[in-house]
NUGULO-270486 format. One record per atom (N, C-alpha, C, CB): residue in one letter; atom name; y negated, z negated, x negated. Coordinates in nm, 3 decimals, decimal comma, padded with zeros to 5 digits. Glycine has a CB too. Layout:
% NUGULO-270486
+--------+-------+---------+---------+---------+
! drengu ! lumlo !       v !       w !       u !
+--------+-------+---------+---------+---------+
!      a !    CA !       Y !       Z !       X !
...
+--------+-------+---------+---------+---------+
***
This chain:
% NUGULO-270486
+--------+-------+---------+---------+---------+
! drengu ! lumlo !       v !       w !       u !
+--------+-------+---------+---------+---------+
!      x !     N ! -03,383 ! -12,863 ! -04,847 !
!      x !    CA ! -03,450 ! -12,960 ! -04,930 !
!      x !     C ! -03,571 ! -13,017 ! -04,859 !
!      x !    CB ! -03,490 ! -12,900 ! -05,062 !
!      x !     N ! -03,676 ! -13,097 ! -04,898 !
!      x !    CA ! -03,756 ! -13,219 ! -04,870 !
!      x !     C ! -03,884 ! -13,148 ! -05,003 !
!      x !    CB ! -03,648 ! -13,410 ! -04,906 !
!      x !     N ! -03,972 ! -13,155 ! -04,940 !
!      x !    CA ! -04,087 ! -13,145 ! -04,990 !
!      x !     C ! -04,193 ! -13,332 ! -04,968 !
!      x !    CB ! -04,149 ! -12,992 ! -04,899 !
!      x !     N ! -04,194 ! -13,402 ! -05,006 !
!      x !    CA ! -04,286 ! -13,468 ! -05,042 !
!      x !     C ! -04,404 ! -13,511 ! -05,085 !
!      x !    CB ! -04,266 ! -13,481 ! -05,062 !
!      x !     N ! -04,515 ! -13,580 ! -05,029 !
!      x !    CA ! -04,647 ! -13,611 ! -05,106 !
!      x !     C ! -04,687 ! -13,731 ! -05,063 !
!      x !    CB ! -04,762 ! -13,512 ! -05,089 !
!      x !     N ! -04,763 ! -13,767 ! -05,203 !
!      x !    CA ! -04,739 ! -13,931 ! -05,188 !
!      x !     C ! -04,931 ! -13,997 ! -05,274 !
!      x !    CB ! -04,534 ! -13,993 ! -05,325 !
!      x !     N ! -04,987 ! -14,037 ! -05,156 !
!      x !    CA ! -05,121 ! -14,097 ! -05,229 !
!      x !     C ! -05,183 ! -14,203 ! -05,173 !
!      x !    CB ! -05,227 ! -14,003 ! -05,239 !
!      x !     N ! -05,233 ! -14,245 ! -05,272 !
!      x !    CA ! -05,297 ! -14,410 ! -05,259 !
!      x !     C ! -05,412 ! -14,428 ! -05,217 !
!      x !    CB ! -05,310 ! -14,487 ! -05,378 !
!      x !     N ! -05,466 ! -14,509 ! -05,130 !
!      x !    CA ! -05,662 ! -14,506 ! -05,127 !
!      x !     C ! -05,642 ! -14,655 ! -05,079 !
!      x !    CB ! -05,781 ! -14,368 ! -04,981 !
!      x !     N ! -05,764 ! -14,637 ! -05,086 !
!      x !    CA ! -05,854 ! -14,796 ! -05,075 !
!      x !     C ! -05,798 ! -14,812 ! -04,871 !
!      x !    CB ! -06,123 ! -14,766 ! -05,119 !
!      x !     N ! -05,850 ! -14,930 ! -04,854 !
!      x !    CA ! -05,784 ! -14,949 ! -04,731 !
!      x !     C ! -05,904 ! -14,910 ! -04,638 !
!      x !    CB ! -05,721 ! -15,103 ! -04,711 !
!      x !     N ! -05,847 ! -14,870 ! -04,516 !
!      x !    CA ! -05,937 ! -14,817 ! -04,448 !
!      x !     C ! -05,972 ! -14,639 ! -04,468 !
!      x !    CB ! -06,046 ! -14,906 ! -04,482 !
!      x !     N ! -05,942 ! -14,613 ! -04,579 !
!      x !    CA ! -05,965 ! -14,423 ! -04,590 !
!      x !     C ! -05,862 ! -14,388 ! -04,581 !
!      x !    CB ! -06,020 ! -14,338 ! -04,719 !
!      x !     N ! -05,742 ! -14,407 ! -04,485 !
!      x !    CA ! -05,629 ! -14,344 ! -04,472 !
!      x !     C ! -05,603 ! -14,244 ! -04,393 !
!      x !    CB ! -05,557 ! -14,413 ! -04,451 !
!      x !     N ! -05,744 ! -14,220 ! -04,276 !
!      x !    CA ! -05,722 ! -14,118 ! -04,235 !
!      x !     C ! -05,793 ! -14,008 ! -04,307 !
!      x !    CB ! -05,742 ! -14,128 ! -04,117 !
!      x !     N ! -05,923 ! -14,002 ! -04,361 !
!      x !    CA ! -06,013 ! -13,900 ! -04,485 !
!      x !     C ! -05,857 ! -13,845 ! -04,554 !
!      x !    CB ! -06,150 ! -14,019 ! -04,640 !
!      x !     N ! -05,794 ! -13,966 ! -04,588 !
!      x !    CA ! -05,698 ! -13,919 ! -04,743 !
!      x !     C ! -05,583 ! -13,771 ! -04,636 !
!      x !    CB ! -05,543 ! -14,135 ! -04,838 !
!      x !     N ! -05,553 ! -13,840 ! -04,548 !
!      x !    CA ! -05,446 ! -13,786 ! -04,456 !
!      x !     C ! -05,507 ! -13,619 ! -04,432 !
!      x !    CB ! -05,434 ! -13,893 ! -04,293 !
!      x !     N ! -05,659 ! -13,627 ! -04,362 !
!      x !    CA ! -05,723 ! -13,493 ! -04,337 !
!      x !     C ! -05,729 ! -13,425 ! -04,495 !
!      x !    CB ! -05,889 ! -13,514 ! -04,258 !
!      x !     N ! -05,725 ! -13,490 ! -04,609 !
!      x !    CA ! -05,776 ! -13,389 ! -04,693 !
!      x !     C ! -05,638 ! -13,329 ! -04,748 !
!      x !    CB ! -05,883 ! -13,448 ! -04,809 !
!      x !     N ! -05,514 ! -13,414 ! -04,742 !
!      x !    CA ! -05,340 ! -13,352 ! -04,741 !
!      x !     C ! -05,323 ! -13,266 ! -04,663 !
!      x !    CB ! -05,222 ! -13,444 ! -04,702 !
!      x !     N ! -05,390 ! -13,250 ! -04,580 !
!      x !    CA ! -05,315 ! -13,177 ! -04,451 !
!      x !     C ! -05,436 ! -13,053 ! -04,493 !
!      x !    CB ! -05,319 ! -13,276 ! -04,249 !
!      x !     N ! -05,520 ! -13,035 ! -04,517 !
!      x !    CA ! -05,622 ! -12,958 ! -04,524 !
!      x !     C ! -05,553 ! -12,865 ! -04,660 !
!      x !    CB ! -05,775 ! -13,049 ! -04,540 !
!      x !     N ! -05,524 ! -12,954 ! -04,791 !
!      x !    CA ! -05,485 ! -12,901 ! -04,898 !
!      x !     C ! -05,327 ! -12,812 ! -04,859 !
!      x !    CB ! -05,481 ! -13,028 ! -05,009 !
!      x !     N ! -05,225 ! -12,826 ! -04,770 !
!      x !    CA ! -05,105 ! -12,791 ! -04,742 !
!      x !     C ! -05,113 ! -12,664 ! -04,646 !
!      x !    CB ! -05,034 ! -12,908 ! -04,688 !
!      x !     N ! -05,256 ! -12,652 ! -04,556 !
!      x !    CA ! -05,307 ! -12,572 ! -04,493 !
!      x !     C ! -05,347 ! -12,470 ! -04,584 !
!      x !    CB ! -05,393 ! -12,624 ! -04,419 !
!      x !     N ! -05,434 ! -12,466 ! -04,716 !
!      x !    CA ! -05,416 ! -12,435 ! -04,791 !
!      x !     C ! -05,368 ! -12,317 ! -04,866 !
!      x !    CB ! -05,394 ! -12,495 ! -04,788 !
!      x !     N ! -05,231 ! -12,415 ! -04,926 !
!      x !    CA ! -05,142 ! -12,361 ! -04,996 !
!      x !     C ! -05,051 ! -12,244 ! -04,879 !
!      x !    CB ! -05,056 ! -12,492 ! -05,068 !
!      x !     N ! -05,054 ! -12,271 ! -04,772 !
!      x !    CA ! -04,963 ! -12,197 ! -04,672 !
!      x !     C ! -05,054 ! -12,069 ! -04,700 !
!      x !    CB ! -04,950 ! -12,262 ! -04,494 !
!      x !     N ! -05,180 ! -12,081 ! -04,679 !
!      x !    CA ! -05,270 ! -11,950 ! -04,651 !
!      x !     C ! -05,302 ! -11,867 ! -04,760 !
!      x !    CB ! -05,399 ! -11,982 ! -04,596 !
!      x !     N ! -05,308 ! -11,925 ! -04,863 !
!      x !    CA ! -05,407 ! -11,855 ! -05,002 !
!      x !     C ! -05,249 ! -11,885 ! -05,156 !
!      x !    CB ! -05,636 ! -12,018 ! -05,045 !
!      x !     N ! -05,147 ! -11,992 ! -05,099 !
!      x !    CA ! -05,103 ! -11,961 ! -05,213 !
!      x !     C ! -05,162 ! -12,053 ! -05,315 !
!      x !    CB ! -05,127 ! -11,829 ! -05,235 !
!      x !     N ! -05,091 ! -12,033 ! -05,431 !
!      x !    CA ! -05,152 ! -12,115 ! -05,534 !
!      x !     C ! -05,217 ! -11,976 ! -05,681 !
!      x !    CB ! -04,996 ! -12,251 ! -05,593 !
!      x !     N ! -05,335 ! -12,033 ! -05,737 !
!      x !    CA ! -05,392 ! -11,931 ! -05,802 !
!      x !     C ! -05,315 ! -11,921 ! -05,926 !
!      x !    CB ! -05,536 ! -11,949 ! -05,820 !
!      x !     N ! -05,293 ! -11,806 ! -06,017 !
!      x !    CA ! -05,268 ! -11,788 ! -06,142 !
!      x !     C ! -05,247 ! -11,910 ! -06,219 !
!      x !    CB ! -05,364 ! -11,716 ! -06,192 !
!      x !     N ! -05,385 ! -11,994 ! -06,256 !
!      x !    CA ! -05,397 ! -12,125 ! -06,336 !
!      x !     C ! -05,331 ! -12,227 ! -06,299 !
!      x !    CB ! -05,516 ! -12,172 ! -06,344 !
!      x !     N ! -05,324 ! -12,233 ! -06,168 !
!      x !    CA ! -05,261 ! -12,363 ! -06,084 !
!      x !     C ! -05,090 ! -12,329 ! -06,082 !
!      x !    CB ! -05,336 ! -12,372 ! -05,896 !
!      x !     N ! -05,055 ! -12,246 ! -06,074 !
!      x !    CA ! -04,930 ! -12,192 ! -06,085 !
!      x !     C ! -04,879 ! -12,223 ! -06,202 !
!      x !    CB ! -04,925 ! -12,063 ! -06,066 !
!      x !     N ! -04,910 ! -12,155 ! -06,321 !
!      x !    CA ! -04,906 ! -12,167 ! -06,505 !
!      x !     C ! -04,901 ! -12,313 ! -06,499 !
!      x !    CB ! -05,063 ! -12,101 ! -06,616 !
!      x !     N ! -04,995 ! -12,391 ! -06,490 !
!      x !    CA ! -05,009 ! -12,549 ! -06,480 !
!      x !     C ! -04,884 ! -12,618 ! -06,434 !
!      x !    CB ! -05,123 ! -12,590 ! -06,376 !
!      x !     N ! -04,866 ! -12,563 ! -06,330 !
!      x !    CA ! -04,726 ! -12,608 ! -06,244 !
!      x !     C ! -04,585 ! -12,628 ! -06,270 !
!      x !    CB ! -04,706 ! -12,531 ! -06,159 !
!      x !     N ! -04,600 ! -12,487 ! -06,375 !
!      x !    CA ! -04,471 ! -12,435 ! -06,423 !
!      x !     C ! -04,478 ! -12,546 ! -06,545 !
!      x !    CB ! -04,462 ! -12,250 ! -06,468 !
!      x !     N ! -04,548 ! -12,534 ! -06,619 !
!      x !    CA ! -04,596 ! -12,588 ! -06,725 !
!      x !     C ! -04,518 ! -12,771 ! -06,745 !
!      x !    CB ! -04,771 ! -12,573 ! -06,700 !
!      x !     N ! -04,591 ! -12,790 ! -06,591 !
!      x !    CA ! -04,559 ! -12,918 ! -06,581 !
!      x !     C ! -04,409 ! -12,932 ! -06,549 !
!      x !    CB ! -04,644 ! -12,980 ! -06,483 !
!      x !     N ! -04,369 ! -12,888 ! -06,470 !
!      x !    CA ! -04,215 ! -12,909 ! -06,414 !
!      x !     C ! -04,115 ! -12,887 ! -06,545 !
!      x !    CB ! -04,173 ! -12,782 ! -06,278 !
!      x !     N ! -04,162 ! -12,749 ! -06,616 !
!      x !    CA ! -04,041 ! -12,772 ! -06,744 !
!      x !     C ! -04,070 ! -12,885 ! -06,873 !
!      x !    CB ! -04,023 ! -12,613 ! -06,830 !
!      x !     N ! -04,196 ! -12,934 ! -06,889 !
!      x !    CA ! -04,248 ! -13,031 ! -06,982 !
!      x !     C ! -04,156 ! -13,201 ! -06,943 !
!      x !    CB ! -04,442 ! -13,031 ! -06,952 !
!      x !     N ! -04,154 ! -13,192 ! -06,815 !
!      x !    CA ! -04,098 ! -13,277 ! -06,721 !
!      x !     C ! -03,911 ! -13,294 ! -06,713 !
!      x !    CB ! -04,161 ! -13,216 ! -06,585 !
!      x !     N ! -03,866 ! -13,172 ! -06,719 !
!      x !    CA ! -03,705 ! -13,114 ! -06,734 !
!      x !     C ! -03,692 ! -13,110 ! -06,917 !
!      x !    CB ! -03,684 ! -12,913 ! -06,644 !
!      x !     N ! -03,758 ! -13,148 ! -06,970 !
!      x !    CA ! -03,757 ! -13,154 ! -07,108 !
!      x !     C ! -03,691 ! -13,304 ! -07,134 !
!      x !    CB ! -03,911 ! -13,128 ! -07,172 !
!      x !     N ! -03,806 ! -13,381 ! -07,071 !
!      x !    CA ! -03,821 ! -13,478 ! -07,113 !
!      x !     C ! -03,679 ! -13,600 ! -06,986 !
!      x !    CB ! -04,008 ! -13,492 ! -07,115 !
!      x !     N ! -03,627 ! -13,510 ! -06,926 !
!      x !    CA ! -03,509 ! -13,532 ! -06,877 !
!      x !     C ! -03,382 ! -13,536 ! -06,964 !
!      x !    CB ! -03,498 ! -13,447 ! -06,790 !
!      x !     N ! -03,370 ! -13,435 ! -07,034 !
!      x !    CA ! -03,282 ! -13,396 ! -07,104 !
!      x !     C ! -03,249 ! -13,467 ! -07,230 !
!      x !    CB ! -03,309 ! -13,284 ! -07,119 !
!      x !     N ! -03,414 ! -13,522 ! -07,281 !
!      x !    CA ! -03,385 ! -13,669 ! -07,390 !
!      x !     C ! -03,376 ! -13,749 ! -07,349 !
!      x !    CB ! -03,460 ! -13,723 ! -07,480 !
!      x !     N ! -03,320 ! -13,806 ! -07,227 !
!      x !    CA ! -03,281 ! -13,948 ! -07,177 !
!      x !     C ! -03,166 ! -13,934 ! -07,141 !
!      x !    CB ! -03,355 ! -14,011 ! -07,068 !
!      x !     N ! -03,050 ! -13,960 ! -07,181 !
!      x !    CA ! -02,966 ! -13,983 ! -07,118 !
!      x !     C ! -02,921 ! -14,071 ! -07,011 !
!      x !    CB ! -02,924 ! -13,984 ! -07,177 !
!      x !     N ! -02,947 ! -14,158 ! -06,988 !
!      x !    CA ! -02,975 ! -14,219 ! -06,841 !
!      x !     C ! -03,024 ! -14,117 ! -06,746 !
!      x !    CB ! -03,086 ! -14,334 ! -06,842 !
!      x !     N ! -03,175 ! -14,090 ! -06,766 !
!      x !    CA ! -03,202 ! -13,998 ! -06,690 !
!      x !     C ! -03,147 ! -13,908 ! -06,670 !
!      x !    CB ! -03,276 ! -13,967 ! -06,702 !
!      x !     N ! -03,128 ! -13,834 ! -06,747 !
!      x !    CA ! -03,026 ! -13,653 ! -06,746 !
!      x !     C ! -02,874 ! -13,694 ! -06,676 !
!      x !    CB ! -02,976 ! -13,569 ! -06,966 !
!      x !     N ! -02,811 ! -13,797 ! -06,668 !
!      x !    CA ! -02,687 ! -13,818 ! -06,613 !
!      x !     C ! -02,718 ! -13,898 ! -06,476 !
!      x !    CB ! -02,592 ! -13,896 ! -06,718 !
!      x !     N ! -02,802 ! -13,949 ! -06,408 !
!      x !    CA ! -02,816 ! -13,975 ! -06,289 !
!      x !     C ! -02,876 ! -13,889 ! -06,215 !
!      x !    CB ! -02,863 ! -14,073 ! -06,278 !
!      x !     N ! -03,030 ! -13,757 ! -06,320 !
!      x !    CA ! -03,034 ! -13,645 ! -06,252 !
!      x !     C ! -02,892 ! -13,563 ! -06,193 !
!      x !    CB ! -03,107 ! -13,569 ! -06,340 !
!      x !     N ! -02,784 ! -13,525 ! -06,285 !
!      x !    CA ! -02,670 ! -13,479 ! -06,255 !
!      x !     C ! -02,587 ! -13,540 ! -06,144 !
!      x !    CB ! -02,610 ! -13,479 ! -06,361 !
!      x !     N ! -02,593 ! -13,681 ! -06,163 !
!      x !    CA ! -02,522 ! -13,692 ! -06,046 !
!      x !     C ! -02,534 ! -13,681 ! -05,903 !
!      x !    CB ! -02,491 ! -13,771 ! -06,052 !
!      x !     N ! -02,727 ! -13,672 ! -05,885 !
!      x !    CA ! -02,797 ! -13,662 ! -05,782 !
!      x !     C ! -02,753 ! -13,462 ! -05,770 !
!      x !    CB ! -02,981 ! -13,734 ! -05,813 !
!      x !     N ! -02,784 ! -13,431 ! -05,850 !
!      x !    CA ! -02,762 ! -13,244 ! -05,818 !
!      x !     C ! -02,603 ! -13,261 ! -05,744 !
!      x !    CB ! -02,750 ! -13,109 ! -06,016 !
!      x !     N ! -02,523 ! -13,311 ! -05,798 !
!      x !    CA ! -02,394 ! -13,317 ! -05,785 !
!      x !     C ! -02,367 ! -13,376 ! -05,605 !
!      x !    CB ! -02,336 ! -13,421 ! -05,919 !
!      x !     N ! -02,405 ! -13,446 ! -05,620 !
!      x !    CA ! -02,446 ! -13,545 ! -05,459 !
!      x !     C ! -02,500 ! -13,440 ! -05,322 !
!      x !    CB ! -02,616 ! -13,674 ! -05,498 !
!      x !     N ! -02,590 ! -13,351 ! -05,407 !
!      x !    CA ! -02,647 ! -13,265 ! -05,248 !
!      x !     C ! -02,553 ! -13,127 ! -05,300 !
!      x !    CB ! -02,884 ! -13,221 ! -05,223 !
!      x !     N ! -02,463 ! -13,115 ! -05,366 !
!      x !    CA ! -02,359 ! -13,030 ! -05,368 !
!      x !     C ! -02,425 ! -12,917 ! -05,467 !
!      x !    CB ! -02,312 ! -12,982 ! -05,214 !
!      x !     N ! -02,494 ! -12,931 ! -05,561 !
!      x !    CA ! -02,505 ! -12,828 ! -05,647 !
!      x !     C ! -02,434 ! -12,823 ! -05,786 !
!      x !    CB ! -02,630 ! -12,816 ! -05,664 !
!      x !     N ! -02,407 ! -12,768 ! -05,857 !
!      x !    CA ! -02,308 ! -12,759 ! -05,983 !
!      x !     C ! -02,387 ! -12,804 ! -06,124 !
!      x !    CB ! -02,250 ! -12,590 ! -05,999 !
!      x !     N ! -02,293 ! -12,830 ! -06,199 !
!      x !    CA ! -02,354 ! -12,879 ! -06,333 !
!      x !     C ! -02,412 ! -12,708 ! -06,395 !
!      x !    CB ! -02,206 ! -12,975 ! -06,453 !
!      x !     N ! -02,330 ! -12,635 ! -06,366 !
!      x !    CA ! -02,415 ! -12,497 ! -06,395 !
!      x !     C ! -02,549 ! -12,516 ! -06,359 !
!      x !    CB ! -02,365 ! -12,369 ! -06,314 !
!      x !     N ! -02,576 ! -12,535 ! -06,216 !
!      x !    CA ! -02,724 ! -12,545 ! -06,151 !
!      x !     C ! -02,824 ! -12,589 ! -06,248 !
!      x !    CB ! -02,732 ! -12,649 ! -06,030 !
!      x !     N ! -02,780 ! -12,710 ! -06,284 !
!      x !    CA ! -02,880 ! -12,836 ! -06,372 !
!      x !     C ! -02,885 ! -12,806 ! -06,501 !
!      x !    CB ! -02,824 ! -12,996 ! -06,374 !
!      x !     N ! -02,782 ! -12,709 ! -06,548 !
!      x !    CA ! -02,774 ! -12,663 ! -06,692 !
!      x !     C ! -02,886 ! -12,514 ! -06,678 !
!      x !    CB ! -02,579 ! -12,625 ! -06,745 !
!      x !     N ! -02,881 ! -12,447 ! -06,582 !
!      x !    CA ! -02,965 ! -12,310 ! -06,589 !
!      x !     C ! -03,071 ! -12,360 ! -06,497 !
!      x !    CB ! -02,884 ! -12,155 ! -06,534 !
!      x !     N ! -03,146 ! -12,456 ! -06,504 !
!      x !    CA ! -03,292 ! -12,512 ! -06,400 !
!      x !     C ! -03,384 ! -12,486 ! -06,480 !
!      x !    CB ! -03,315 ! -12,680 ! -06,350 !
!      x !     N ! -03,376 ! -12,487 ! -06,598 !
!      x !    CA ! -03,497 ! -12,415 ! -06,680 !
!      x !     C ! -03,524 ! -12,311 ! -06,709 !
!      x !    CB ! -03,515 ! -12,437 ! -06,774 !
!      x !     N ! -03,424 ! -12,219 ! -06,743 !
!      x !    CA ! -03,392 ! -12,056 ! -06,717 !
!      x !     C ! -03,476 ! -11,990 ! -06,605 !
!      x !    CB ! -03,231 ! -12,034 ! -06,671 !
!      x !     N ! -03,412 ! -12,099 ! -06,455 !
!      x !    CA ! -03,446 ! -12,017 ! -06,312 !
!      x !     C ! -03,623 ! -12,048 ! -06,308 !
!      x !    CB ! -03,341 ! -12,099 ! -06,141 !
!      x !     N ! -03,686 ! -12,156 ! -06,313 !
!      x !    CA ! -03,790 ! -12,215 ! -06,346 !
!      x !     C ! -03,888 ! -12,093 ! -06,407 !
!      x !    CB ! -03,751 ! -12,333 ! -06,439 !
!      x !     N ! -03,860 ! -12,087 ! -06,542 !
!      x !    CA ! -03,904 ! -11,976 ! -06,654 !
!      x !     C ! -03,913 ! -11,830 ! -06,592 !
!      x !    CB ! -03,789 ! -11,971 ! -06,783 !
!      x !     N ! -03,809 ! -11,779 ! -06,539 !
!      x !    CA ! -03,800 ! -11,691 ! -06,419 !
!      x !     C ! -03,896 ! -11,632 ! -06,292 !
!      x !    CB ! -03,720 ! -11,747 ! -06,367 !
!      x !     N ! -03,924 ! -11,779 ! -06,270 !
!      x !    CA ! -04,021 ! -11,790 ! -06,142 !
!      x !     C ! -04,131 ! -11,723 ! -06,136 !
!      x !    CB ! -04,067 ! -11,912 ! -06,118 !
!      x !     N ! -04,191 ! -11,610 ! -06,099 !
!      x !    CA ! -04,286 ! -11,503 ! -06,070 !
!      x !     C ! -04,366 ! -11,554 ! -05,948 !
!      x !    CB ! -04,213 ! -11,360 ! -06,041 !
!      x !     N ! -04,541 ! -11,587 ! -06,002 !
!      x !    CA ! -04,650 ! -11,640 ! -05,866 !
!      x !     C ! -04,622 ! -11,560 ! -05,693 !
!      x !    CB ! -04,846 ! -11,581 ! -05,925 !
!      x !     N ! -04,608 ! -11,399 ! -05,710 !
!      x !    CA ! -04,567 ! -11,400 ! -05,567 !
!      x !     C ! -04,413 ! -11,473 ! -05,492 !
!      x !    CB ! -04,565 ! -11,250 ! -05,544 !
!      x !     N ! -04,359 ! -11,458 ! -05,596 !
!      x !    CA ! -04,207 ! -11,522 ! -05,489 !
!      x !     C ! -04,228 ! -11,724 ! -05,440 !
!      x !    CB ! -04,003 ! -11,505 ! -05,640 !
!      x !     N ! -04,297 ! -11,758 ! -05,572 !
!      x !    CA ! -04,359 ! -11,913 ! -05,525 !
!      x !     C ! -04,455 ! -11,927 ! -05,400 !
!      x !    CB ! -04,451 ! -11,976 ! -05,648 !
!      x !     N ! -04,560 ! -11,857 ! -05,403 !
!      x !    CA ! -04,664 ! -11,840 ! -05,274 !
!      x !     C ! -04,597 ! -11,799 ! -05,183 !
!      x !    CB ! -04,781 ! -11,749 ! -05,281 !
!      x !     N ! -04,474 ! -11,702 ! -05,169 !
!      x !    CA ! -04,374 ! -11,695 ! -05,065 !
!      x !     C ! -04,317 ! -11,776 ! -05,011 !
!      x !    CB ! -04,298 ! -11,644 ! -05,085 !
!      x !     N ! -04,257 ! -11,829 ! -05,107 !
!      x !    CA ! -04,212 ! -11,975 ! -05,066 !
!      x !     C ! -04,290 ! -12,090 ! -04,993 !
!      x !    CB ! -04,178 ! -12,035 ! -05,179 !
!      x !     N ! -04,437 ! -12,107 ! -05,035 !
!      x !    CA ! -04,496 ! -12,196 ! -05,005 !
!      x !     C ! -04,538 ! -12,127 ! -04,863 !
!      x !    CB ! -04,592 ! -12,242 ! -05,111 !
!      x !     N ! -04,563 ! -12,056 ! -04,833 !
!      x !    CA ! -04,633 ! -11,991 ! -04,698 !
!      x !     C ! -04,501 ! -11,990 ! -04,613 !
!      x !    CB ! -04,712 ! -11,818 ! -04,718 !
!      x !     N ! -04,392 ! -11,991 ! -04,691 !
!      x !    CA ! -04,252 ! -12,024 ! -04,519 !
!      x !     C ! -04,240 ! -12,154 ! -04,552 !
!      x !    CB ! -04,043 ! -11,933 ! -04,506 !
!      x !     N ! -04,295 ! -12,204 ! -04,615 !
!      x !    CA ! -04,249 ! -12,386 ! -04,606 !
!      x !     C ! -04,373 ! -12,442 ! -04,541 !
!      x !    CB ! -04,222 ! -12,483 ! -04,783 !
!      x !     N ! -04,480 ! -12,410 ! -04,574 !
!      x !    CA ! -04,560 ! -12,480 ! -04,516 !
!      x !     C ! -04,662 ! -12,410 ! -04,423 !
!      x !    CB ! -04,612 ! -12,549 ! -04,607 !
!      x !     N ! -04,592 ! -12,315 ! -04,362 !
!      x !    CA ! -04,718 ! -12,228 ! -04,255 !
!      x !     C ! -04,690 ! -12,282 ! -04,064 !
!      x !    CB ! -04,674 ! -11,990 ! -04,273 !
!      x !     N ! -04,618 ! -12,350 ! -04,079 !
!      x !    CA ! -04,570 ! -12,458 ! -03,981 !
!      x !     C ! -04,539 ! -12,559 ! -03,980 !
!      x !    CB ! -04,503 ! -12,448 ! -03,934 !
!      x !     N ! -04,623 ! -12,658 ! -04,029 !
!      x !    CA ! -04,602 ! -12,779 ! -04,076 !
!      x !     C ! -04,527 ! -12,882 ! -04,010 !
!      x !    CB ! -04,706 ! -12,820 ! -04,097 !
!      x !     N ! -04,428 ! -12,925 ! -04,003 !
!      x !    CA ! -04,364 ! -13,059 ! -03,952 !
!      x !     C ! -04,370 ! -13,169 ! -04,064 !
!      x !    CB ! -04,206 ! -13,035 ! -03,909 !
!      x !     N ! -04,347 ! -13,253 ! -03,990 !
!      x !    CA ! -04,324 ! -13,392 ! -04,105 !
!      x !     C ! -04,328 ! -13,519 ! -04,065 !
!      x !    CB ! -04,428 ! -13,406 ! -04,212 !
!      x !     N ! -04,327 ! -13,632 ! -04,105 !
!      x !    CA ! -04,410 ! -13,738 ! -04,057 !
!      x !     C ! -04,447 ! -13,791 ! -04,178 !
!      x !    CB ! -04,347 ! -13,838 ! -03,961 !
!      x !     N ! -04,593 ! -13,880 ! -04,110 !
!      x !    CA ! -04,653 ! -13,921 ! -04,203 !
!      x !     C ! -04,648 ! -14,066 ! -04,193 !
!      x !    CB ! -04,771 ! -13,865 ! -04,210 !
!      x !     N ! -04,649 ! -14,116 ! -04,300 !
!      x !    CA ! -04,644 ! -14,245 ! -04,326 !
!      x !     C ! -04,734 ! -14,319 ! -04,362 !
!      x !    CB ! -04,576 ! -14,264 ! -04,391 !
!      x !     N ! -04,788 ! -14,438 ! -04,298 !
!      x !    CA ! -04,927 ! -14,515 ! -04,384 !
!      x !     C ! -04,855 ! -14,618 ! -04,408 !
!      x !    CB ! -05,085 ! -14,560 ! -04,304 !
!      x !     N ! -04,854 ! -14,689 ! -04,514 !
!      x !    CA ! -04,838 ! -14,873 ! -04,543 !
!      x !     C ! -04,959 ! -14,920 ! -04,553 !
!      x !    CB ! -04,761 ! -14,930 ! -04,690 !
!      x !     N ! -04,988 ! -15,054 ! -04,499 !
!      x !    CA ! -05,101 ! -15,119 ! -04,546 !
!      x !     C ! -05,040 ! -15,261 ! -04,522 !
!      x !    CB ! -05,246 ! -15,081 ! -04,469 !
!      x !     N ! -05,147 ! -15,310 ! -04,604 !
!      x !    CA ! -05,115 ! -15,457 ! -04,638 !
!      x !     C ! -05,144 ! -15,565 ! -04,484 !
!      x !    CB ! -05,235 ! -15,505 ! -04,786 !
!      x !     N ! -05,067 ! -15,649 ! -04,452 !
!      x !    CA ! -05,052 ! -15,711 ! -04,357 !
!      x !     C ! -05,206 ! -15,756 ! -04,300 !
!      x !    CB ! -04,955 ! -15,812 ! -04,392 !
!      x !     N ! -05,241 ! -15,831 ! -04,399 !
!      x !    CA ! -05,364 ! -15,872 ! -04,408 !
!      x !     C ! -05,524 ! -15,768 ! -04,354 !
!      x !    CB ! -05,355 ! -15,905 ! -04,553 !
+--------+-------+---------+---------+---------+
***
């Protein structure tokens, strides 16, 4: 999978914005995310998978996207289950082998002008 991050600034602070992403991902590799920030997280992602599930548009193009990188309608049916599941050390695990060697590229847009 693809981890993503995506932010806006005024023109000209694109490198500040860039050092303080890379600083925050440095971060999360080292220390993890705390108790509150975690809860928050969780919080958000199933509030989010909720509000999937009353759209049908949404909830059937989510599916077809799960379906697309080869995961099962089981998958998308038990994502809130596994979610709910999720215990702060096995996430900070995760985050410290995803991001304790950072690759990526970064992207700036700016306006032509």
């Amino acid at each position: 999978g693809t981890v993503s991050f995506y932010a806006m600034t005024a023109a000209g602070a694109e490198k500040q914005v860039m050092d303080l992403l890379n600083a925050e991902i440095r971060r999360l590799a080292e220390k993890g995310l705390s108790k509150d920030e975690f809860e928050a997280a969780k919080s958000s992602v199933l509030f989010d998978l909720n509000r999937t599930m009353d759209s049908a548009d949404t909830l059937v193009r989510t599916a077809a996207m799960d379906l697309y990188y080869g995961k099962t309608l089981e998958d998308f049916s038990e994502r809130a289950e596994r979610i709910m599941k999720l215990e702060l050390p096995e996430f900070n695990n995760a985050l410290k082998r995803y991001f304790d060697k950072p690759s990526g590229v970064e992207v700036i847009i700016v306006p032509e002008n």
